[in-house]
N, C-alpha and C positions, 0 to 999 in steps of 0.2 A: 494255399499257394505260397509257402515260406520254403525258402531256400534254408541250404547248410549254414550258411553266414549272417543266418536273419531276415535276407532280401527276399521278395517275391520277384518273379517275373515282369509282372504288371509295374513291378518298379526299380527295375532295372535300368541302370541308364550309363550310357559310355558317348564316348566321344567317338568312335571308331567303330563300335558295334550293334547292333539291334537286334530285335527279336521280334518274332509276330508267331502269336499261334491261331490256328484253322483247323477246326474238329481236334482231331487228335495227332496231329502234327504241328513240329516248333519247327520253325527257318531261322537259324542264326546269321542274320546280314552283314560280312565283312563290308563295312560301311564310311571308308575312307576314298571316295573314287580318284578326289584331286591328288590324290599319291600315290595312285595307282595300288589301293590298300599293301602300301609298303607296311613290313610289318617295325610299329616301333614298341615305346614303352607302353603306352597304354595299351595298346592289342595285349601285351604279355601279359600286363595287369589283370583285365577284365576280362579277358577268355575263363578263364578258371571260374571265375564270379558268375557268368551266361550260361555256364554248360550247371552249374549248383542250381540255378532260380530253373532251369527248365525240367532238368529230373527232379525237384519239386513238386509242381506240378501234376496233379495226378491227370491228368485227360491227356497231359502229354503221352503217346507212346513211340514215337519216335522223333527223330529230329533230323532236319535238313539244312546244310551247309552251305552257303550259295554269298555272290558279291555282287556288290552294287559297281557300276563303271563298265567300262570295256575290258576292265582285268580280275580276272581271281584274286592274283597280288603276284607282283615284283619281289616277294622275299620280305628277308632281312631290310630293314630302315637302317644301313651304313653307317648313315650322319647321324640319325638321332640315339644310335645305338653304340656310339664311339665310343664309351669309356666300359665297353662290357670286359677289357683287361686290368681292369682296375683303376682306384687312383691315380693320379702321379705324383702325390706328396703325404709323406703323413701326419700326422696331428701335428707334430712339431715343426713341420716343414719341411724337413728335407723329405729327399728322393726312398719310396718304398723299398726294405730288400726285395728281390724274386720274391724270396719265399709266401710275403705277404701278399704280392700284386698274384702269384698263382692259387693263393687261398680265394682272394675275393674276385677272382675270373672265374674259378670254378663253382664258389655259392652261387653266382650267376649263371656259369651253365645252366645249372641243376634248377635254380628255380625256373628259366624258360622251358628248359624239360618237363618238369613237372605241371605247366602251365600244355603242355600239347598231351599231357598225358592225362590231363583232367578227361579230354574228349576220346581218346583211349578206352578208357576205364566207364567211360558214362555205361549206365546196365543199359538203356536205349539204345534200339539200331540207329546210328547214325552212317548220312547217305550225303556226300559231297559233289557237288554241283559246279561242273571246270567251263569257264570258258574264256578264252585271251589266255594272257600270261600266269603261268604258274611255276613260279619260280621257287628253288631252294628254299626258303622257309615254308612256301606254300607247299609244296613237296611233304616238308614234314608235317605240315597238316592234314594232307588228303590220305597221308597213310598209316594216319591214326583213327578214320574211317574207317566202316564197315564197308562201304560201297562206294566207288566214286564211279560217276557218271560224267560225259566233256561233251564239248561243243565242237565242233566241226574244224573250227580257229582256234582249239585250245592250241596249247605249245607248253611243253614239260621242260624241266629242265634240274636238277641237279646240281646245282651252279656253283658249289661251294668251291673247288679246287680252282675255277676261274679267279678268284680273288684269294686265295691264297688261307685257306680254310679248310679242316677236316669237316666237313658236315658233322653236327652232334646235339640235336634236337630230333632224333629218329628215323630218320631217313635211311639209315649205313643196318639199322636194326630190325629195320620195320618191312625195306623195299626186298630185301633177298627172299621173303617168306610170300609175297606177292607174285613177283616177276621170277622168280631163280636168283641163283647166284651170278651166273653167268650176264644175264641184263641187268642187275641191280650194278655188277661191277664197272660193266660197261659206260651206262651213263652215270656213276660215280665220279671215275678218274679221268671220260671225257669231259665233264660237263655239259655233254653237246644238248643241243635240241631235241626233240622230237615230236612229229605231231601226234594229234590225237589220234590217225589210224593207227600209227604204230605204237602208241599205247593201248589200244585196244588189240591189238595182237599180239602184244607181251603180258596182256592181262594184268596191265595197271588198269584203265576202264574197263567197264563190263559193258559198255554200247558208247556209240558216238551218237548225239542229237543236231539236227541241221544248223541250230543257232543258239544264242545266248539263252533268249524266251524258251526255246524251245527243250532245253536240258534242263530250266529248271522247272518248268512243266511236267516234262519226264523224270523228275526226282519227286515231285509230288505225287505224282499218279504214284508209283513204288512205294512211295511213303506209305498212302492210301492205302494199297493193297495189302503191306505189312500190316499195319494199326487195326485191318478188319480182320485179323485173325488175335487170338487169346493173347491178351498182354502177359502173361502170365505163362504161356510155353515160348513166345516170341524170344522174351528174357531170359527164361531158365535155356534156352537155343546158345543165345550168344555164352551166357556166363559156362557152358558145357564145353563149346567151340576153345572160348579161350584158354578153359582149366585142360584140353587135349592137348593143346600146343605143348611140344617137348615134351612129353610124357606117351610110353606105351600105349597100344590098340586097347590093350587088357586094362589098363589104368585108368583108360580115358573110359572103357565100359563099367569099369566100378566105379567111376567118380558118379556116371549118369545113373548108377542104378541106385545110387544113394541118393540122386537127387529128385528122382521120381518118385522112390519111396514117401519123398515126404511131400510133393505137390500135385501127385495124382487122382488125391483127393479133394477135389476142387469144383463150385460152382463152375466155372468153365468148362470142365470136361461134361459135365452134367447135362449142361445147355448144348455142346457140339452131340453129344447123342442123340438131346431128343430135334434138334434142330434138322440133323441127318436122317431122323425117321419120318420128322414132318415135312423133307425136301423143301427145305428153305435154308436161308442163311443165317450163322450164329450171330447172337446180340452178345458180346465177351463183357466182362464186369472186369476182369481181370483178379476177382477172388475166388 
């Protein structure tokens, strides 16, 4: 159970984050509720370190995204994330050029980016669990998901142009391939609201559940049902899905046919055979 960075799961620890695994599902707990998991610097920090210690893990086969509180998260943490345009002095003292305060706004972009793109890129289906507020940075978390599922009281939002902001932690990149262009645009430039019906009828959700417990109940069941089939085509699923993105019907059929060439050969497949003959359910090893 070692992570990329030497951590295991089991000892993972954040100020703002948690994690719990159950059979073959990890929940990753946004776990700041008295801030409404406003997101600040530690969230940035430790996100990237949580999503490593769980695809570690070998029993994990999926992972579920869910909050502690009455909110998903409020976004951006404003206050504690005030100097993300740079210093405002430099080593000598005086006042930055431009040039320097837009060099180190932008290493900053890029590392909060790369911080939601950790979960992204995880080979795991990852499945996000909305309910209360979910605000502009949370936005760009749930749709860096595989699957987001809401609560009844969710409420979306886009918020960044309200405070005077181009969104640019994936949201402007992510939402148009989700929704269309036409609705990514829409709650782009409005900022506006909207609830959870009407994300589930733009197909940002794939269902509404009646409450908080209740969606993430229904994220685990999903989870469930994923994890009982071969961790191993589960995987080779997604990493197929996202090498199709932007690429030809015909490219996206040579990339899979080269990727089956080489994983078709597989205790798993072996076991869904005779498990099919013996009408029962497969036990997947994932090798």
């Amino acid at each position: 159970m070692t992570a990329h960075d030497g951590s295991s799961i089991a000892s993972f620890a954040s100020e703002v984050l948690t994690t719990e695994v159950d059979g073959h599902v990890a929940t990753l707990w946004l776990d700041r509720a008295e801030k409404r998991n406003a997101l600040g610097p530690a969230f940035w920090s430790d996100l990237p370190r949580a999503m490593a210690a769980i695809e570690s893990t070998p029993e994990v086969r999926v992972v579920v995204v869910a909050a502690r509180g009455p909110h998903f998260s409020v976004g951006l943490d404003l206050v504690a994330m005030a100097g993300l345009t740079g210093p405002s002095t430099s080593g000598n003292g005086a006042p930055p050029s431009m040039a320097a305060r837009a060099r180190s706004a932008r290493a900053e972009i890029l590392r909060l980016q790369a911080s939601v793109t950790a979960v992204a890129d995880c080979p795991l289906p990852v499945i996000a669990a909305v309910h209360g507020y979910c605000l502009g940075g949370g936005v760009d978390l749930i749709t860096a998901c595989d699957i987001r599922l809401a609560s009844a009281d969710a409420l979306f939002s886009v918020r960044e142009t309200k405070v005077a902001i181009v969104a640019d932690l994936g949201s402007l990149q992510r939402l148009p391939a989700i929704v269309g262009k036409g609705h990514a645009a829409e709650l782009s430039y409005t900022g506006m609201d909207i609830t959870a019906n009407r994300a589930e009828s733009i197909g940002l959700v794939n269902r509404v559940s009646a409450d908080a417990e209740a969606v993430v109940a229904d994220a685990r069941h999903l989870a469930d049902e994923i994890a009982a089939n071969s961790p191993l085509a589960v995987q080779g699923t997604k990493a197929v899905l996202a090498a199709s993105e932007g690429r030809s019907v015909a490219e996206g059929l040579d990339y899979v046919a080269t990727w089956n060439a080489g994983t078709l050969a597989s205790d798993d497949l072996a076991e869904a055979m005779t498990a099919f003959m013996e009408k029962r359910p497969g036990v997947f090893t994932g090798r």
